[in-house]
VOTI-749956 format. One record per atom (N, C-alpha, C): x, y, z. Coordinates in steps of 0.02 Angstrom, whole numbers, padded with zeros to 5 digits, always signed. Atoms other than C-alpha are relative to their C-alpha. Layout:
<recs>
XYZ
...
</recs>
This chain:
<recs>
-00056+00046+00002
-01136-02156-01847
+00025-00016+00070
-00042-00019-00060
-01073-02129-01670
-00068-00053+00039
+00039+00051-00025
-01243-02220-01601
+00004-00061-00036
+00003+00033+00030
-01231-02342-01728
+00050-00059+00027
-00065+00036-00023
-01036-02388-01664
-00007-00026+00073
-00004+00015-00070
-01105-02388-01490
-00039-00072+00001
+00064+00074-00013
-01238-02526-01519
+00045-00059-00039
-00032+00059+00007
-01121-02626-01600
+00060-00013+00043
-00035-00003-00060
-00993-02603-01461
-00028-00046+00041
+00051+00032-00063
-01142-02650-01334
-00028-00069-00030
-00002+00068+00023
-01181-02800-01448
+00034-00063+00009
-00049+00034-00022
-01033-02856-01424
+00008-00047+00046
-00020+00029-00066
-01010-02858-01272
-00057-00026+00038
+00041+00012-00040
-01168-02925-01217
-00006-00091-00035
-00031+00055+00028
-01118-03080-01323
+00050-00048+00037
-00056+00028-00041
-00957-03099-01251
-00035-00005+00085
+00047+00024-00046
-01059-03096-01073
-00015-00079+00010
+00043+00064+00020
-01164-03232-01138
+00045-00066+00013
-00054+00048-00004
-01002-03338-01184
+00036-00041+00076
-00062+00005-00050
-00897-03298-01044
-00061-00045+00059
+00045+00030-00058
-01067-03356-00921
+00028-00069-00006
+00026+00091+00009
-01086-03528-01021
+00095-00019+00015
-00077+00031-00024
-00874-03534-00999
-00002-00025+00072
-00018-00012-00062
-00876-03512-00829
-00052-00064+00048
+00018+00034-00031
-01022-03627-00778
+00037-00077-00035
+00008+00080+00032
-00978-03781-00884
+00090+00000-00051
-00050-00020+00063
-00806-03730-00983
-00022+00019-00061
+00028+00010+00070
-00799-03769-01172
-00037-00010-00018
+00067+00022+00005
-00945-03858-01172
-00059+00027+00018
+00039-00058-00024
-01031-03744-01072
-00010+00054-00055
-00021-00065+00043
-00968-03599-01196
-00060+00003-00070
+00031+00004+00070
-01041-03700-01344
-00089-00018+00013
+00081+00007-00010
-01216-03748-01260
-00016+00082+00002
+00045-00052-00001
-01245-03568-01229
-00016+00033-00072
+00011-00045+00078
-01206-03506-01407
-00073-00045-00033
+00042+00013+00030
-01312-03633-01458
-00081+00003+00017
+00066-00016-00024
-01472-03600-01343
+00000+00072-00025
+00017-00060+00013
-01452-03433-01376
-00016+00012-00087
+00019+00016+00084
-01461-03467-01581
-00051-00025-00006
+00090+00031+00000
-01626-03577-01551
-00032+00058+00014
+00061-00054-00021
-01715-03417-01457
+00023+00067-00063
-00007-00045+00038
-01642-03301-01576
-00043-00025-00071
+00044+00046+00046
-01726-03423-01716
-00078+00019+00004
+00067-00004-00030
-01898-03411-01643
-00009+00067+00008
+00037-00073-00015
-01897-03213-01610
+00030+00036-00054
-00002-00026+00058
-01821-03185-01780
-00088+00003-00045
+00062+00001+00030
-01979-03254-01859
-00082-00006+00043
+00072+00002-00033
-02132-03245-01712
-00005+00082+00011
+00001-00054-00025
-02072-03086-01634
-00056+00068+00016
+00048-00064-00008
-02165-02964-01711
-00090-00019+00009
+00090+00010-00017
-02349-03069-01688
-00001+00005+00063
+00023-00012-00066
-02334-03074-01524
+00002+00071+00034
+00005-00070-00025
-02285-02887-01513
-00056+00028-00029
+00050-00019+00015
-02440-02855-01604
-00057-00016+00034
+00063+00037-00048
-02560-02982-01486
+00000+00038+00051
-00020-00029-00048
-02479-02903-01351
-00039+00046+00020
+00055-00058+00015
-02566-02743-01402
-00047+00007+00001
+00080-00011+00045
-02711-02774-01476
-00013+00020-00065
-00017-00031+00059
-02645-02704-01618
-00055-00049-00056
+00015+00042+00066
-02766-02745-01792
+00009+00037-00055
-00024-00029+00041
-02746-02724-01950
-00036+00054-00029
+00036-00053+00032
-02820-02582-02043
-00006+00026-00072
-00002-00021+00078
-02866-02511-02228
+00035+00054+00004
-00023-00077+00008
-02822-02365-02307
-00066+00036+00010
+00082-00060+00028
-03019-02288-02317
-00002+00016+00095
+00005-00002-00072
-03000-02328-02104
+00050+00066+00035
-00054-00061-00015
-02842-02220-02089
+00034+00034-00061
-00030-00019+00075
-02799-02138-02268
+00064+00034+00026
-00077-00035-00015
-02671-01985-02167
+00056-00064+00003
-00043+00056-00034
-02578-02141-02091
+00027-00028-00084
-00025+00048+00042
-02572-02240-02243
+00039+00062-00070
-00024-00046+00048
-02521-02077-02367
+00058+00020+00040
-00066-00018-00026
-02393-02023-02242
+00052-00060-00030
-00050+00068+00007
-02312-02210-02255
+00023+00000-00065
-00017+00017+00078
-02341-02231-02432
+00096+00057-00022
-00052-00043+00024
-02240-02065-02463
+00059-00011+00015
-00077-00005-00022
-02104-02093-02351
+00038-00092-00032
-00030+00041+00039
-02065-02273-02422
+00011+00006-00055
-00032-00038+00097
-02065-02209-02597
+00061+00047-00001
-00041-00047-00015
-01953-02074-02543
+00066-00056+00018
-00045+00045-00042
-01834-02215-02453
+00023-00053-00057
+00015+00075+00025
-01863-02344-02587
+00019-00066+00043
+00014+00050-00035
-01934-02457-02458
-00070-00031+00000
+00053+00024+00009
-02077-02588-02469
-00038+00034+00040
+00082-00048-00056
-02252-02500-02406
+00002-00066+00062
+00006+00044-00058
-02272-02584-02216
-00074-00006+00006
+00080+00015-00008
-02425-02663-02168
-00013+00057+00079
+00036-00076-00047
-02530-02518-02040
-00028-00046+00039
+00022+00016-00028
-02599-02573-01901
-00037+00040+00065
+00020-00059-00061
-02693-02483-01758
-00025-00031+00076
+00004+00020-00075
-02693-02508-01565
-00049+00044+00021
+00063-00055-00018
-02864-02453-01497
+00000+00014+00096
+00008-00052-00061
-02805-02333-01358
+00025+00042-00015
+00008-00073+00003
-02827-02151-01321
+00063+00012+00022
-00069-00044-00005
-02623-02138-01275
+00012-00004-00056
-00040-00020+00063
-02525-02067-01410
+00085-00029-00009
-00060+00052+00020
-02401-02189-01475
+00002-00039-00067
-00005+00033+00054
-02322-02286-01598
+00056-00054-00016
-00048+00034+00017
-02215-02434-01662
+00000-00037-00046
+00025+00035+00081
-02158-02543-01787
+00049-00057+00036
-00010+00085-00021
-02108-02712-01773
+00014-00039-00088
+00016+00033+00056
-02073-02850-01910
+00092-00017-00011
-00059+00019+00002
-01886-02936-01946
+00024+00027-00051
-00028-00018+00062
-01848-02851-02117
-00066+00035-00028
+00053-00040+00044
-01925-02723-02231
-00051-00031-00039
+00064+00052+00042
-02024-02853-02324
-00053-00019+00037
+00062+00030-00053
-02114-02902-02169
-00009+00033+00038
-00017-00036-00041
-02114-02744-02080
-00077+00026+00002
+00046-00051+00010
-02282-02668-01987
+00027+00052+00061
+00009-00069+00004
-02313-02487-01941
-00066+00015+00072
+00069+00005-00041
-02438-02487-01777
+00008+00072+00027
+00010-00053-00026
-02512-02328-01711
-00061+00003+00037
+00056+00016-00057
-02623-02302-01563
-00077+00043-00057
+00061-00032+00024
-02797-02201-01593
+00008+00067+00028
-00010-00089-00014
-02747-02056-01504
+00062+00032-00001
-00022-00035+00039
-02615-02014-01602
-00006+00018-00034
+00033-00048+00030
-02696-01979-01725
-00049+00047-00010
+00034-00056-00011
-02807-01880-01646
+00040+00076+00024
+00004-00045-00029
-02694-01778-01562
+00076+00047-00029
-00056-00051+00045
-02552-01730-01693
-00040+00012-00052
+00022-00023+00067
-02565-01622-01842
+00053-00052-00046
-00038+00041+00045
-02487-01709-02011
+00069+00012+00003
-00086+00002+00016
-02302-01634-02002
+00018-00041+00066
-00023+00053-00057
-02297-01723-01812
-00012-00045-00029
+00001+00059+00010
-02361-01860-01870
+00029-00041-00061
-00057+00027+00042
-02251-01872-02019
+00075-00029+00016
-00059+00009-00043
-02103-01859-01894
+00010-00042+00030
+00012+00034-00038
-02177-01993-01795
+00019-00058-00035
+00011+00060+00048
-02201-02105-01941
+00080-00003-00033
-00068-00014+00031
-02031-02049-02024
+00063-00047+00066
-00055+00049-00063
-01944-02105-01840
-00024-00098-00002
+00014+00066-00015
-02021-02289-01843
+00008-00035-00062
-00009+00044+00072
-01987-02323-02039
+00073+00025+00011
-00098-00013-00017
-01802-02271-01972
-00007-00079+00044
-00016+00054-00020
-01812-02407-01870
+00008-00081-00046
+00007+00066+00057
-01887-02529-02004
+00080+00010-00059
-00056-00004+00053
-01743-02463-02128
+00077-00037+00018
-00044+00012-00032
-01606-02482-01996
-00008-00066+00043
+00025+00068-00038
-01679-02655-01948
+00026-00014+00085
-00032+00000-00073
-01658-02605-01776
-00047-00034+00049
+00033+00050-00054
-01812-02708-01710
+00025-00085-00012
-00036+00073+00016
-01706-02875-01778
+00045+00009+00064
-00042+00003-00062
-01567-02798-01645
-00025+00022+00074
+00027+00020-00057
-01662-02770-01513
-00050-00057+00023
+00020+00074-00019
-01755-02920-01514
+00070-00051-00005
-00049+00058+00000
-01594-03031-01535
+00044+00024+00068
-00030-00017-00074
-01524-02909-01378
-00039-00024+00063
+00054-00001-00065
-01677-02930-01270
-00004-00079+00005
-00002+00060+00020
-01670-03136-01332
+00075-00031+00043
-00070+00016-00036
-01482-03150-01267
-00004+00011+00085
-00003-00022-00060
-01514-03043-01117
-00064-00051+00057
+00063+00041-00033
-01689-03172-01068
+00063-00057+00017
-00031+00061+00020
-01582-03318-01134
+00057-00016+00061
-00070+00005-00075
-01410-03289-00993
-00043+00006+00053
+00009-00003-00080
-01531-03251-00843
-00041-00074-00011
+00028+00078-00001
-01613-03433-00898
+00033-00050+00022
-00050-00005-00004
-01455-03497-00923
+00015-00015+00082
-00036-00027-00038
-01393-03425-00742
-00048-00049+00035
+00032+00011-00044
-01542-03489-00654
-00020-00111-00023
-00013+00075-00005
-01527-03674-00733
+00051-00028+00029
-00057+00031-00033
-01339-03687-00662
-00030+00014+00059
+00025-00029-00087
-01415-03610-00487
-00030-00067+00028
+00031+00037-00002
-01527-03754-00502
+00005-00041-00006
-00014+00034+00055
-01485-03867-00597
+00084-00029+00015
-00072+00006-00041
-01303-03881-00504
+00055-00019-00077
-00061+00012+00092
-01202-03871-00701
+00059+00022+00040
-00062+00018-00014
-01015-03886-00654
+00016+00006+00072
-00011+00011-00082
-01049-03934-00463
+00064-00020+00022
-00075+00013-00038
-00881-04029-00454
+00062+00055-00015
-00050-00046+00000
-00775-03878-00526
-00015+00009+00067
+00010-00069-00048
-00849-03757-00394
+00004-00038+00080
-00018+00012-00076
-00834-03872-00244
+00071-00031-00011
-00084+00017-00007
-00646-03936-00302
+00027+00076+00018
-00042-00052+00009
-00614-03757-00306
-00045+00073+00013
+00048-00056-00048
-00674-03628-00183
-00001+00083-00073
+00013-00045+00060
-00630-03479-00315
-00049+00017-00037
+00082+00015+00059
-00750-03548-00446
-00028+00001+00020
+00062+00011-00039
-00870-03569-00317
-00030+00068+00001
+00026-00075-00020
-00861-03376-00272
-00034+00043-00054
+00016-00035+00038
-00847-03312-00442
-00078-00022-00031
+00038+00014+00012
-00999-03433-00486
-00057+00048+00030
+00033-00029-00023
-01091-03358-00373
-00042+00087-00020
-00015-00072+00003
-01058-03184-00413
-00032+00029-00075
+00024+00003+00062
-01089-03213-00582
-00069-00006-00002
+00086+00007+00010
-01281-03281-00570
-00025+00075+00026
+00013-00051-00009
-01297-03102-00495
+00008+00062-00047
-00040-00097+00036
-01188-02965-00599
-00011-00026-00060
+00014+00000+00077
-01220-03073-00770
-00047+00029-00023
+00067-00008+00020
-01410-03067-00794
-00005+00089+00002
+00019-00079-00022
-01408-02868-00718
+00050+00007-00065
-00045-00049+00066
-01267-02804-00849
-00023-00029-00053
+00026+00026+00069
-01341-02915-00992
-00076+00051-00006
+00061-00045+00000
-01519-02798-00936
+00032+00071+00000
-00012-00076+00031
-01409-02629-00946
+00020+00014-00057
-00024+00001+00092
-01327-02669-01100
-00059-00006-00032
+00044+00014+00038
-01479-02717-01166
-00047+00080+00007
+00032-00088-00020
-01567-02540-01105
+00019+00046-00038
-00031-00069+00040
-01421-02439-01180
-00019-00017-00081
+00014-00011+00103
-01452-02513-01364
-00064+00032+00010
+00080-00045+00034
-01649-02464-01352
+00017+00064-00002
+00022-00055+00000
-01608-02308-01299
+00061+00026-00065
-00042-00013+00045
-01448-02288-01434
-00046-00004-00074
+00030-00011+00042
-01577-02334-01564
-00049+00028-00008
+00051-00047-00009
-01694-02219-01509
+00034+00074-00023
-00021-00060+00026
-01596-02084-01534
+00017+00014-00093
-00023+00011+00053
-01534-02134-01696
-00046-00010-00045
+00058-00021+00033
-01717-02155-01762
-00015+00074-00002
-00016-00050+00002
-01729-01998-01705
+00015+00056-00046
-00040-00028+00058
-01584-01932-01811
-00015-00012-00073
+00035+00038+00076
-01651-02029-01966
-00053+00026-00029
+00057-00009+00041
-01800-02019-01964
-00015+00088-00014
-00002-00087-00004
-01783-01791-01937
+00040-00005-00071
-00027-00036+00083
-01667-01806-02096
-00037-00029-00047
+00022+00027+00076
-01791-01920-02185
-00060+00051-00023
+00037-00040+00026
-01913-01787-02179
+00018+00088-00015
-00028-00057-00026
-01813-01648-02144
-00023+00054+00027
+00039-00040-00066
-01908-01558-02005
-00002-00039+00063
-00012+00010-00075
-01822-01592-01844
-00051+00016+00054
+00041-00044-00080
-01937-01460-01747
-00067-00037-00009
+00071+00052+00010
-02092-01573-01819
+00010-00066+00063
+00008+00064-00072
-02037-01734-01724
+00011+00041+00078
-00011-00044-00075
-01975-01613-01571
-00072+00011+00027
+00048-00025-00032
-02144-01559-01552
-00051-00066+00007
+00029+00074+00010
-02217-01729-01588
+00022-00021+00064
-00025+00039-00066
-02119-01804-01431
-00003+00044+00049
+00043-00019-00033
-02187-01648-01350
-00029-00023+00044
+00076+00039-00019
-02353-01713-01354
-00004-00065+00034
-00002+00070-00026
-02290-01878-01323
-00012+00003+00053
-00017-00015-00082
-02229-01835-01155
-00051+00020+00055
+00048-00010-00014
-02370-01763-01120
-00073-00053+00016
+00084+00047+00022
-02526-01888-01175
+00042-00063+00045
-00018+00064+00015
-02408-02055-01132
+00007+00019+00106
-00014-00011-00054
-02379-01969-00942
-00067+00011+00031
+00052+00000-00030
-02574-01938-00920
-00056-00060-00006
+00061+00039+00043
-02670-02077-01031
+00029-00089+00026
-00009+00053-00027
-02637-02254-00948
+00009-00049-00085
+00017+00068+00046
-02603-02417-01088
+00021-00057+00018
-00042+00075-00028
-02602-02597-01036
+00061-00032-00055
-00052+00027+00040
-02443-02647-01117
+00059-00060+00025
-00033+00032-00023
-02330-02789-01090
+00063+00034+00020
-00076-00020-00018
-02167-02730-01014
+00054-00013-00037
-00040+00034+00042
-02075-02855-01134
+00010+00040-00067
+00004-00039+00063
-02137-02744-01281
+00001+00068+00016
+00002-00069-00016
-02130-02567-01202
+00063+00043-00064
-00063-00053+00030
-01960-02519-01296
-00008+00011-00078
+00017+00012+00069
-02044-02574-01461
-00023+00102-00010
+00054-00071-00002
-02143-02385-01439
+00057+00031-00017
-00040-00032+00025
-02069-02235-01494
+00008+00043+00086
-00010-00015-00078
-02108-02169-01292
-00026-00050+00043
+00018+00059-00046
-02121-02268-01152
-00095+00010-00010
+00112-00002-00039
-02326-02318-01134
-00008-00026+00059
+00043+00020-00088
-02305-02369-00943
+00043+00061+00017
-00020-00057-00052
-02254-02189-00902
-00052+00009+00050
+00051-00028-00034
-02432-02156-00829
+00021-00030+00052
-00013+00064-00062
-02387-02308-00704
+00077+00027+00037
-00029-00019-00056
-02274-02208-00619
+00092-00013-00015
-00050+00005+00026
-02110-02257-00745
+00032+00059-00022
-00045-00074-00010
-02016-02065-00709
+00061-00019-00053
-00066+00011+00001
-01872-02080-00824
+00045+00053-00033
-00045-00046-00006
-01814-01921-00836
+00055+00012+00070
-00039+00002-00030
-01693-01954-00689
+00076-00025-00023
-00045+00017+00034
-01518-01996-00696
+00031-00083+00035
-00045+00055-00043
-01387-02137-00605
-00034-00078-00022
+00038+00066+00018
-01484-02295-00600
-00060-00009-00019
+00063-00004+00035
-01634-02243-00656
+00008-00012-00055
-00026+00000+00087
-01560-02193-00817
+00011-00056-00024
-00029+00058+00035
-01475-02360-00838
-00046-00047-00015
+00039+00085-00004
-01616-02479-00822
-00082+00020-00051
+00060-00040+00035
-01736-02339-00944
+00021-00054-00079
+00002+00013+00073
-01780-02415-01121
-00008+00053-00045
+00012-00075+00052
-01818-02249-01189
+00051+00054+00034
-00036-00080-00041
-01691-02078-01164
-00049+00042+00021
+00043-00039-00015
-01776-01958-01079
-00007+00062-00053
+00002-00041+00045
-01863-01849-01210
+00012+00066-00013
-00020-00068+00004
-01812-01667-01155
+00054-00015-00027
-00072+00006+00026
-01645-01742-01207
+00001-00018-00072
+00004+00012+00094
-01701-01797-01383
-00025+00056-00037
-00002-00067+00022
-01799-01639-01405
+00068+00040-00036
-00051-00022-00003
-01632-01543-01369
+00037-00007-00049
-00017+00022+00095
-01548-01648-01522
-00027+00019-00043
+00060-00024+00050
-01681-01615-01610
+00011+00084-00027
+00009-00062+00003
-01683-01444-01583
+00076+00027-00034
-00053+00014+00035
-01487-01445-01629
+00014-00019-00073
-00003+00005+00072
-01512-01510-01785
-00017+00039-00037
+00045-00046+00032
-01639-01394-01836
+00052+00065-00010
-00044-00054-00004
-01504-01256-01791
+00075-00007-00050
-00048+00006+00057
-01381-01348-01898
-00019-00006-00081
+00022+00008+00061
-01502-01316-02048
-00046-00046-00047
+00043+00028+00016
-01605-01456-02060
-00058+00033+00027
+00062-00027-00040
-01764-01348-02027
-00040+00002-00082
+00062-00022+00064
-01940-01331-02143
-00035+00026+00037
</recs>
């Protein structure tokens, strides 16, 4: 609940952002062109989104006779959820990862690399699968694609008034406007990319939490994001940057993306650093959710 309140907090306010930009370059009119560019791209990554996070990949689709564990884990846990079975898909590389993608449970897939399932046993990889049908349940890849859509959308936005000279005669009648203009094409776009950081990582945790009570074996996913930490910090995957937060761990750690640090590291991470989700994890387990 408490992550839940924060991402709609950070929603918020990454909205109001948005607004206050298109106020500030253009007024009212300004205010209402941005809501409305930002409603066209939100349009388009409601319903493309998840193909291109699948092209992205490489991600294809797969049977059940190709991956049966995969597809019997899923099955179970949507029956268990009463949620539609997701379409499976598999990304052919040796890091150990996973995500799901898709705007609503009806259209929701389930992608998993190849060396995850080589390199968990079934209760990790129930935990794994249990955290990414938390996401599909909690349609939290609809809010981070409509965050990451807002947050593209204002530095576009920022860099058409830059360019584009949108309310040139305010800002030279009126040195003020000029400054704050300024100030703004800088500090908007950056705080619309930390706000947008803190939801991935708020719904990361909160899959997390979900998905450990949907199976109820916390210390299963704990040890699962283990491994992660492990395989995703030695095993290289070409991945778009745009889609990195889709994963359940970062896949450009190998590339030198540390984000177990704190200050500004922390802020600009799409994933929490996993000794810290462990830790929850491990917390829960101590509050009785354990098998």
């Amino acid at each position: 609940m408490r992550n839940n309140f924060k991402t709609l907090v950070l929603m918020a306010t990454l909205g109001a952002i948005f607004v206050a930009a298109g106020q500030l370059i253009g007024g009212t009119s300004g205010a209402m062109t941005a809501l409305v560019f930002a409603g066209l791209l939100n349009f388009g990554v409601y319903f493309f989104s998840h193909k291109l996070a699948l092209m992205s990949t490489g991600a294809k689709p797969v049977t059940e006779q190709e991956l049966p564990e995969v597809y019997s884990i899923v099955r179970t846990l949507a029956q268990r959820e009463s949620m539609p079975m997701p379409k499976i898909y598999l990304i052919p590389s040796e890091q150990p990862n996973a995500f799901a993608t898709g705007r609503n449970p009806k259209n929701a897939v389930v992608a998993v690399t190849s060396g995850i399932t080589k390199m968990m046993d079934r209760t990790e990889l129930e935990g794994v699968l249990a955290h990414e049908m938390s996401h599909v349940r909690n349609r939290d890849i609809l809010i981070a694609s409509v965050a990451a859509t807002v947050a593209a959308a204002l530095s576009i936005l920022m860099r058409m008034a830059m360019w584009g000279g949108l309310g040139g005669d305010r800002r030279r009648n009126d040195p003020i406007s000029g400054v704050l203009f300024l100030v703004s094409i800088i500090v908007a776009p950056l705080a619309a990319m930390v706000i947008q950081m803190a939801i991935s990582r708020n719904r990361e945790y909160e899959a997390d939490r979900s998905g450990a009570t949907m199976t109820g074996s916390p210390l299963a996913l704990a040890r699962a994001l283990a491994k992660l930490e492990q395989g995703t910090s030695r095993i290289p995957m070409q991945v778009n940057p745009s889609t990195a937060q889709l994963f359940i761990a970062d896949p450009l750690k190998a590339f030198g993306r540390d984000r177990r640090g704190g200050g500004l590291t922390r802020m600009f991470s799409t994933h929490p650093p996993i000794p810290e989700r462990i830790a929850r994890l491990e917390e829960m387990a101590q509050g009785g959710l354990i098998r």
